[in-house]
Structure formats: structure tokens, C-alpha cells
C-alpha positions in Angstrom: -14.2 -16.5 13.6 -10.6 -17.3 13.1 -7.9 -16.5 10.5 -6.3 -19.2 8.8 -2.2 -19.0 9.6 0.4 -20.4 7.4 3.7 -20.4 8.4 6.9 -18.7 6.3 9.1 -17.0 5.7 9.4 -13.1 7.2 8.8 -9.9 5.0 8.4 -6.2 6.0 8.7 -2.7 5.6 10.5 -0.7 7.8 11.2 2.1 6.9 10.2 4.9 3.3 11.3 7.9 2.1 10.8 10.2 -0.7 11.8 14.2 -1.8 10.8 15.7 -4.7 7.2 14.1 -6.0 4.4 16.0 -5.8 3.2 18.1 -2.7 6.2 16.2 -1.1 9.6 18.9 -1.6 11.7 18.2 1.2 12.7 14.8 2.1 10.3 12.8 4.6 10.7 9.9 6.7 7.8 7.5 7.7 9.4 4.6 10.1 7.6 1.4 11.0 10.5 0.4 13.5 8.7 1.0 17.5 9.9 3.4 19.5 10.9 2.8 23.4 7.6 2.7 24.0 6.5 -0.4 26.1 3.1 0.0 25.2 1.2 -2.9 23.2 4.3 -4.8 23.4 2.9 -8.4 22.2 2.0 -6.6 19.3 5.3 -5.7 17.4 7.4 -8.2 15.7 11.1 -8.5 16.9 13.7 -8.6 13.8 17.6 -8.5 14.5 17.7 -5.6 17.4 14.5 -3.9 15.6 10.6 -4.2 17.7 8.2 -3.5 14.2 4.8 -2.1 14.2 2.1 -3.9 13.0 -0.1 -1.5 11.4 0.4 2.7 10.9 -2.5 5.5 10.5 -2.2 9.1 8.5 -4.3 12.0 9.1 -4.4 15.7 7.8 -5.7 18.5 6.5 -7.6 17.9 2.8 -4.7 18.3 0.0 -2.1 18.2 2.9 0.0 15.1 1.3 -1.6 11.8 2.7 -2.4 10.7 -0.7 0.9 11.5 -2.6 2.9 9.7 0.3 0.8 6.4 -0.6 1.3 8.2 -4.2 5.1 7.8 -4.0 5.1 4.4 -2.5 2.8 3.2 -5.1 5.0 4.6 -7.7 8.1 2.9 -6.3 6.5 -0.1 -6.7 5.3 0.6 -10.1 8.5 1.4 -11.6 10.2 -1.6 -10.1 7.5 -3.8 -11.6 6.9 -2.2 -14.9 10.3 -0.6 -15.9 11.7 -3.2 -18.0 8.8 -2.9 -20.3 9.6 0.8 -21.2 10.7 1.7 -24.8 13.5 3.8 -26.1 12.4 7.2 -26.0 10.1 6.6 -23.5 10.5 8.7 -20.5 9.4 7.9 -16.9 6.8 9.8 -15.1 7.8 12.2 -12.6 5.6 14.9 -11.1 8.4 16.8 -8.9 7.0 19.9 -6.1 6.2 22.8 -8.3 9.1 24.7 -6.6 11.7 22.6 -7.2 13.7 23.4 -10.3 14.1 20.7 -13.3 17.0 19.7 -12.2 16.3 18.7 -9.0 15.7 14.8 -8.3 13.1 13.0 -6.9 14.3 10.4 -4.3 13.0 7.1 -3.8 14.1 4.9 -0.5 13.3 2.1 0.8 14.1 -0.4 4.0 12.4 -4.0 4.2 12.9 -7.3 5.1 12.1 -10.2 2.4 12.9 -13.8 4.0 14.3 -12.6 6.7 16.6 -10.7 5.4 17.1 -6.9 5.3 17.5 -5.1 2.1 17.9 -1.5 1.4 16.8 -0.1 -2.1 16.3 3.6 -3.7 16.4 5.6 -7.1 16.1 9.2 -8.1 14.9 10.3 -11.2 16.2 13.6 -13.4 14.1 14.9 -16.1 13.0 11.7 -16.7 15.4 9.1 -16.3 17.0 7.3 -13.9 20.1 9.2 -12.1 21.3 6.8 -9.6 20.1 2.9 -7.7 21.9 1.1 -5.6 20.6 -2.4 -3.5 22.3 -3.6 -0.7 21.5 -6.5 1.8 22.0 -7.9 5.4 23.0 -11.5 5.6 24.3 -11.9 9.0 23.4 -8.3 10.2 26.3 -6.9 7.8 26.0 -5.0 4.8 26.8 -6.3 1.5 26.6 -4.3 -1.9 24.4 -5.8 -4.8 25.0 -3.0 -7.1 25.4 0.4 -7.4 24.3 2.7 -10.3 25.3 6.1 -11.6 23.1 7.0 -15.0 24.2 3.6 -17.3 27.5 2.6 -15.2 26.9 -0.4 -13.2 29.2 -1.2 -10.4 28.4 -4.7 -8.7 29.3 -5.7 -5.6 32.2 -8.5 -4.9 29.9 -11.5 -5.1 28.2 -10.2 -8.4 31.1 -9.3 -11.0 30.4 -11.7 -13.3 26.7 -12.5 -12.9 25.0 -8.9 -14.7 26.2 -8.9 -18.3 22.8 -9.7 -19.9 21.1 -7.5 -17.6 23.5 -4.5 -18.3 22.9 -5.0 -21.9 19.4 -4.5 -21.7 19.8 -1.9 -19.4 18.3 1.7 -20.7 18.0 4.9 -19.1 14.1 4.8 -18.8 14.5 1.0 -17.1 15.7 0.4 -12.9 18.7 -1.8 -12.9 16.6 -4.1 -10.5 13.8 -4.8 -12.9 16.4 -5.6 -15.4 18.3 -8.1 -13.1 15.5 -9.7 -12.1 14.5 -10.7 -15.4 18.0 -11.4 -16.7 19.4 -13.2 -13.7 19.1 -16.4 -11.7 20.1 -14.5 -8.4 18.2 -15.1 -5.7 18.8 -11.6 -3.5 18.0 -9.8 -7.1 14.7 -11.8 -7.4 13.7 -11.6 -3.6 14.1 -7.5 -3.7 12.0 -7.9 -7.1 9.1 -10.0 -5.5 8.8 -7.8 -2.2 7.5 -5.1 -4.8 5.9 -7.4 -7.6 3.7 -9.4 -4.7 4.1 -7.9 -0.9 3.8 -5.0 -1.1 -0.5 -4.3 -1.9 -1.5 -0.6 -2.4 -5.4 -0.2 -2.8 -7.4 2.9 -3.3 -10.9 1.9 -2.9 -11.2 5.0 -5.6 -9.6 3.2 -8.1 -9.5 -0.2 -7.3 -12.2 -2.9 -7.9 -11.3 -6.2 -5.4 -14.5 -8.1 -6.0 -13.2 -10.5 -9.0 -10.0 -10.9 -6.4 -12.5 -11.7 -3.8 -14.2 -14.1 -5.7 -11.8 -16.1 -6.7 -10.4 -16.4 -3.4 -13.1 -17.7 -2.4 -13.8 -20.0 -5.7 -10.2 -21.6 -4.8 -10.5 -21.8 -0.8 -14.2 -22.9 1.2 -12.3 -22.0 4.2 -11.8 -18.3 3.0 -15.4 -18.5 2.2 -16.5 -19.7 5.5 -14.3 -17.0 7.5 -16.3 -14.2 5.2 -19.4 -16.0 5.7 -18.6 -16.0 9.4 -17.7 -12.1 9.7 -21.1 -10.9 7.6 -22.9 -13.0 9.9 -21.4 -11.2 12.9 -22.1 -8.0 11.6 -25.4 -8.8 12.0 -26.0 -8.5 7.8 -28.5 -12.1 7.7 -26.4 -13.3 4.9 -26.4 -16.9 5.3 -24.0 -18.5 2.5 -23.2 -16.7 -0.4 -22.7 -18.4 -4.1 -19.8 -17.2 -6.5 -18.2 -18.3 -10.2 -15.4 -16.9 -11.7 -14.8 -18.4 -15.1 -13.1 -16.9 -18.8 -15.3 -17.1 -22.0 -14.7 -16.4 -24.9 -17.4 -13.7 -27.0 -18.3 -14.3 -30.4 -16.6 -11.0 -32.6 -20.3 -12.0 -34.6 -21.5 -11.2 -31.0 -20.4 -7.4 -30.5 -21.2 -4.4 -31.9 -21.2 -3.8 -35.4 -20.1 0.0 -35.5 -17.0 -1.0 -32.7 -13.8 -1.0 -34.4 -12.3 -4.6 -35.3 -8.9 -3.9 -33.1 -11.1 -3.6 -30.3 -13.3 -6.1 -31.2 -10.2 -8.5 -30.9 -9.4 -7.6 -27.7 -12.6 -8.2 -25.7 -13.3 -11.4 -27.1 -11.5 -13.1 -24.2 -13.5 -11.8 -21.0 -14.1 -12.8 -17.4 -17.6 -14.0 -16.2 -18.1 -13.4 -12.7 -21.2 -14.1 -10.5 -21.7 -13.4 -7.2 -25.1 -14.5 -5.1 -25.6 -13.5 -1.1 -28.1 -15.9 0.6 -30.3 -14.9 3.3 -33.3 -17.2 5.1 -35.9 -17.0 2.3 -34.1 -15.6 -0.4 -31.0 -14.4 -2.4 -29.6 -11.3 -4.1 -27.4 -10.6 -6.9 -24.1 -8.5 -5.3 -24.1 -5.9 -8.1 -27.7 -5.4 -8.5 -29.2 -5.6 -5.8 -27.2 -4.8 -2.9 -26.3 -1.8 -1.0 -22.8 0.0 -1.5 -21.4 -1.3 2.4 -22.3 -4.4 1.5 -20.6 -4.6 -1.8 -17.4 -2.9 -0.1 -17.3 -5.4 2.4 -17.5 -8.3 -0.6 -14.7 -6.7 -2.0 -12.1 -6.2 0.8 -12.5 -8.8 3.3 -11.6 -11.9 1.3 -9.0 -9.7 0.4 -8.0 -8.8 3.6 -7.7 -12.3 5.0 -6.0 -13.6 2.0 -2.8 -10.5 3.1 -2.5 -11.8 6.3 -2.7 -15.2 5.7 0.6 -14.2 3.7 2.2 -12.0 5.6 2.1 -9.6 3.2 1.8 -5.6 3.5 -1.0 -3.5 2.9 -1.0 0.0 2.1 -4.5 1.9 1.5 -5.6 5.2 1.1 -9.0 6.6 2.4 -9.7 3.0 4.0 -13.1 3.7 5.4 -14.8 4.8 2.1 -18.1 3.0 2.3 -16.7 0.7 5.4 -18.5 1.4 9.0 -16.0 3.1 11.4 -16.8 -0.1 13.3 -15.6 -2.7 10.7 -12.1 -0.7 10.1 -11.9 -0.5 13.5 -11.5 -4.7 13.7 -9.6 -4.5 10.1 -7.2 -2.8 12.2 -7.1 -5.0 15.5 -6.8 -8.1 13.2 -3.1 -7.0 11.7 -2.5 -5.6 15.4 -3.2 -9.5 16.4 0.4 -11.0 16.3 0.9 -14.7 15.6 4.6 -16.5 16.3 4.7 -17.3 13.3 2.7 -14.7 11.1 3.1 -11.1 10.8 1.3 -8.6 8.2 1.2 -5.1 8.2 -1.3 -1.9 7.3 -0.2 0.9 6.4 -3.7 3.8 5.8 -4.9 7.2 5.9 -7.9 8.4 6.8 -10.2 11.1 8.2 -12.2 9.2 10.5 -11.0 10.6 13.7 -13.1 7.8 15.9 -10.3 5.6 15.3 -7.4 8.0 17.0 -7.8 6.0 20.2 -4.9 5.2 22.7 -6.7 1.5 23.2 -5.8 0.8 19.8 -2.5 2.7 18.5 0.7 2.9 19.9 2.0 6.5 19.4 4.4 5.5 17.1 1.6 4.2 14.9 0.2 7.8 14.5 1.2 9.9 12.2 0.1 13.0 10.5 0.9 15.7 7.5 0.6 19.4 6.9 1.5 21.7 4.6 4.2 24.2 5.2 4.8 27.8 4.2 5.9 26.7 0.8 3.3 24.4 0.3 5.1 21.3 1.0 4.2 18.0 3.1 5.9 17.1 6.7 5.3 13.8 8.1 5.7 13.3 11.6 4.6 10.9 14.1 3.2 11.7 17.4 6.4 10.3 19.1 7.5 14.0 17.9 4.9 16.3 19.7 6.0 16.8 23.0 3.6 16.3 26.4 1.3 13.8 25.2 0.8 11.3 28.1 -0.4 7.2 27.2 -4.1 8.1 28.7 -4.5 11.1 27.1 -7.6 11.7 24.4 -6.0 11.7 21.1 -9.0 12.3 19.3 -10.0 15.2 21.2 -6.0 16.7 20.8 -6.1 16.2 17.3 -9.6 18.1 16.5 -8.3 21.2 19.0 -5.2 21.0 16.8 -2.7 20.4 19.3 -0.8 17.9 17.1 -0.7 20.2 13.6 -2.1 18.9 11.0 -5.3 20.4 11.8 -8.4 18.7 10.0 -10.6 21.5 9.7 -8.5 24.6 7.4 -10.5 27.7 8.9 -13.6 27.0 11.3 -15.0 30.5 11.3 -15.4 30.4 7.4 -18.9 31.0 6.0 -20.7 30.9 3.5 -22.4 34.2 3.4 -18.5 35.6 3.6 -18.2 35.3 -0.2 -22.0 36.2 -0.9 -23.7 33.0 -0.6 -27.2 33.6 1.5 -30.2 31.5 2.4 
């Protein structure tokens, strides 16, 4: 099996923080940039006098703040992407800590590198609107101001005076400046900061998300995707042989729905996707959404997926990866973005509870990371770097479960049942 590589153009993130949005009151700090660590060397990606780390895991505790950490990020990128849609009147979401009063912010940060260039973005919101934003950039290793915003005054940097006029005057409380820009400008460091968020950045939550119309036309546009999944079900040992996929739009006769469904709806599911999706084996085939099993169906949906994000170089963030995947088959999801090319680099970003994968073999200690709750009910994130006297060798799974790095999975191991009058 091999992954296809295409060569261009470098993108990243390095580092994220956030204060202020749900379980998460104080500010936290997750970092992608390596450590001193000489471990897994040929694995990280050199940028300017940076070493960058590949892929990152997240355990804790149930309710402990894994989730609202790919929460934040996701909404970071939502607000970039979406913002210049909102209305007037129409405030942004925020869900700040519950302890926080109202007039306390919620901070958004961000660190990445689009084209080979470092940027360095971040918002905070106030009662539902959009306090401050600023972008800045690194050409040559030095940094330059994009812009700067306090509430509705805009204050560009040297090179951009005379270029945001339109874009201010579209500009709303409710809207980031950059989504604005981007759609209002022809500059190229606006529209690279956009894209990082609109397109490299790929959050998936395999409780939300459905992949397998992404997955199939992937593989409807490439055979070569479709042979590399072909190739990995086969070594998985699943007998799948070939497998047989359309993707095309229709359009339904309104004659053709309902009666009793309401004509506005009518109107809008007249236009619809067909999708078809067969999985040959020696003497027969199977429909994927009928007929298969639920590992087999995850599998259709992320691989194809999968390949296509590091084929591009682009970053994935996911929560809960191993719902319905074999600890084995995240285990290689995980070696493949840890498998550096010259002239390729993608990045995963997950959480998850499947403690198997905690191995030194595979993670750096930098990669590891973890969350907890504190006194007042608030997230920390920390990486192992942090917690003293752990040697390279040393069983990390075993540490974890014993609860000698925090976060401890299991809340209160002498609880039973019977202690709050449930009996056999």
C-alpha cells in the first residue's frame, strides 16, 4: 500500500489557545512545536528554528474538557468561515465557563503556517460580539501587522492603509474583520489566513459527521484513491475485493413527494444527491448501508477521507477517533501522519479513551497530552513534557491508569452500585 504524495506548498498549526468557552475558564495552551526531545526525530517537520509534531493525542476523565477544546477550535474555524453571513441583530454564540461573569471574554488564539509562512490570529468575544482581532504575519522571520481591531475601529498595518475600505464598510459587530477582508479584498495574506480555516484545517466528530458521500466521491474522481482503499480493506483481512460507487445529483419530481409535506419544503428537496456504494467480495456483493456491519461502514467513511488529508497536507482534528474503528486500524491512522515525506507533511490532532494507544513506540512525549478538571470545575491541558520523572522506556499506559499523570480516567474506582441502593 502506498500514499499518493503531491508536492506544495507548507501549512500547519502550531500552536491554540482559548479562555473563557465552556468547561475551559482559564486560559490553556496546546503546542504542536517538539520539545528537546531527540526522540522520533525523522518524524517532525523543521520550519524556521521550530521541529513540528506530526500528530497529538488527548485523554481524560469523562466531562473533563477534551471535547470543548476540539469544541473551541471548531468554533474558531466556524466563525472565521461563516461570520460574514451574520445579520444585523444577530448575535454570535458564546457559551463562556459558568463562573465567569458576563463580562468576561472568551479568547480565541491561534499560531499556523499557510505557504510557508507564519501567521498569528485571535478574537474575543463580549456578550456577543466581537471585542478585539488582530492578524499578523512572518515574511522573512519578522513580524508585520495586517490589522488590528478594537470593537468597529480598524487599524491596518503600513502595507494595508488603503486596501480595507469596502471591507470596513461591511464590517458589523456580529462579523470577524478577517472574514470580511477576505471577501472584499484581493490580498493575498488576507485570503491565505482565510483558506487555512475555510479548507486545512478538518474537524470531524464521527458523532456528528457522515464522510461516506466525501468518501465516495473521492473515490468516483480518483481510481488511485480507490485502489489504495481497496488495498488497506484487503489487508485488514475484510475479503472485499473491489468495491463499486456513484455519486450523481437528481432532481425529484415535487409530483413525486408527499402530499401532506409543506410546499417550502417541497422546494427544497427537489435537488438531492444519489449515492451508491457496492463492496465486492469472491462470489458476491453487498450494499454498504444495508447490508454491512458498523466497522465496516466506519472504515468506508474515513479512510478515503484520511488519504485524501494527507495527500494535501492538510490538518486533521477529531474527537473520539476510535468510535467504531479497531484500536488496531487507529493505531496505523496514526503511524501514517507520523510517516514524514520531504516534501509532505499533515497533521492529527485526537482525543480518545483507548488507552492501548499510550505507547512510547508510537508518541513522543510531547505528543501526549491530557485534561482535568480543577477545583472550580475548570479544564487544564498539559502535556506529559510537564510531569516530572517520566523516563523514554517507561509504560505510559500503565502510569496513566494508576493515575500518575492526573487526569485520571476512572472518577472513583470503589464506587458501587449497591452504594445508592441498586442490588442484584
Amino acid at each position: 500500500m502506498c500514499i499518493l504524495n503531491k508536492e506544495g506548498a507548507l501549512r500547519m498549526l502550531l500552536q491554540f489557545s482559548c479562555s473563557n468557552h465552556k468547561s475551559i475558564k482559564n486560559k490553556i495552551i496546546f503546542s504542536a512545536i517538539a520539545g528537546s526531545d531527540d526522540t522520533f526525530e525523522e518524524s517532525l517537520k523543521p520550519f524556521s528554528n521550530f521541529r513540528v509534531v506530526p500528530s497529538a493525542v488527548i485523554y481524560g476523565a469523562n466531562g473533563s474538557g477534551k471535547s470543548n477544546f476540539i469544541s473551541a477550535l471548531e468554533f474558531m474555524r466556524s466563525l472565521v468561515s461563516e461570520s460574514i453571513k451574520h445579520q444585523p441583530g444577530q448575535g454570535i454564540f458564546q457559551a463562556p465557563h459558568k463562573l465567569n461573569p458576563a463580562d468576561v471574554p472568551s479568547e480565541y488564539d491561534i499560531q499556523f503556517v499557510k505557504d510557508d509562512i507564519r501567521y498569528v490570529y485571535g478574537f474575543s468575544i463580549v456578550s456577543n460580539v466581537v471585542q478585539e482581532e488582530y492578524l499578523y504575519y512572518f515574511p522573512k522571520g519578522r513580524q508585520v501587522k495586517i490589522f488590528e481591531r478594537e470593537s468597529m475601529k480598524i487599524r491596518p498595518g503600513d502595507k494595508y492603509k488603503n486596501f480595507f475600505g469596502v471591507s470596513i464598510s461591511v464590517l458589523k459587530e456580529n462579523r470577524l474583520f478577517l472574514s470580511c477582508a477576505a471577501n472584499y479584498t484581493n490580498i493575498k495574506e488576507i485570503e491565505d489566513a482565510f483558506l487555512f480555516f475555510r479548507e486545512d484545517i478538518v474537524i470531524y466528530n464521527p458523532q456528528i459527521n457522515n464522510w461516506t458521500e466525501y468518501s465516495i466521491q473521492l473515490m468516483q474522481q480518483s481510481e488511485e484513491v480507490k485502489k489504495v482503499f481497496v488495498e488497506i480493506l484487503q489487508a485488514l483481512g475484510t475479503g472485499v475485493k473491489d468495491v463499486r460507487v456513484r455519486l450523481e445529483k437528481t432532481r425529484l419530481a415535487v409530483k413525486d413527494l408527499p402530499q401532506e409535506m409543506p410546499e417550502a419544503l417541497k422546494m427544497l428537496m427537489t435537488d438531492t444527491n444519489v449515492i451508491e456504494a457496492k463492496l465486492v467480495y469472491d462470489a458476491f456483493e453487498t450494499d454498504l448501508m444495508s447490508e454491512e456491519s458498523t466497522g465496516i461502514k466506519r472504515l468506508f467513511e474515513v479512510i478515503c477521507p484520511i488519504i485524501d488529508i494527507i495527500n494535501n497536507g492538510k490538518i486533521l482534528v477529531c474527537d473520539e477517533i476510535e468510535t467504531s474503528l479497531h484500536e488496531s486500524i487507529v493505531y496505523q491512522i496514526v503511524k501514517l501522519f507520523n510517516m514524514t515525506k520531504k516534501d509532505q507533511f499533515a497533521q492529527l490532532i485526537f482525543s480518545t479513551h483507548d488507552t492501548s494507544l499510550l505507547d512510547s513506540s508510537l508518541f513522543r512525549r510531547d505528543q501526549i497530552w491530557f485534561t482535568q478538571l480543577d477545583h472550580q470545575r475548570s479544564t487544564d491541558l498539559y502535556s506529559l513534557v510537564e510531569i516530572k520523572n517520566v523516563r523514554k522506556t517507561e509504560n505510559l499506559e500503565k502510569g496513566y491508569i494508576s493515575g500518575k499523570y492526573g487526569a485520571i480516567p476512572v472518577v472513583n474506582r470503589n464506587f458501587s452500585f449497591e452504594d445508592v441502593g441498586i442490588k442484584r
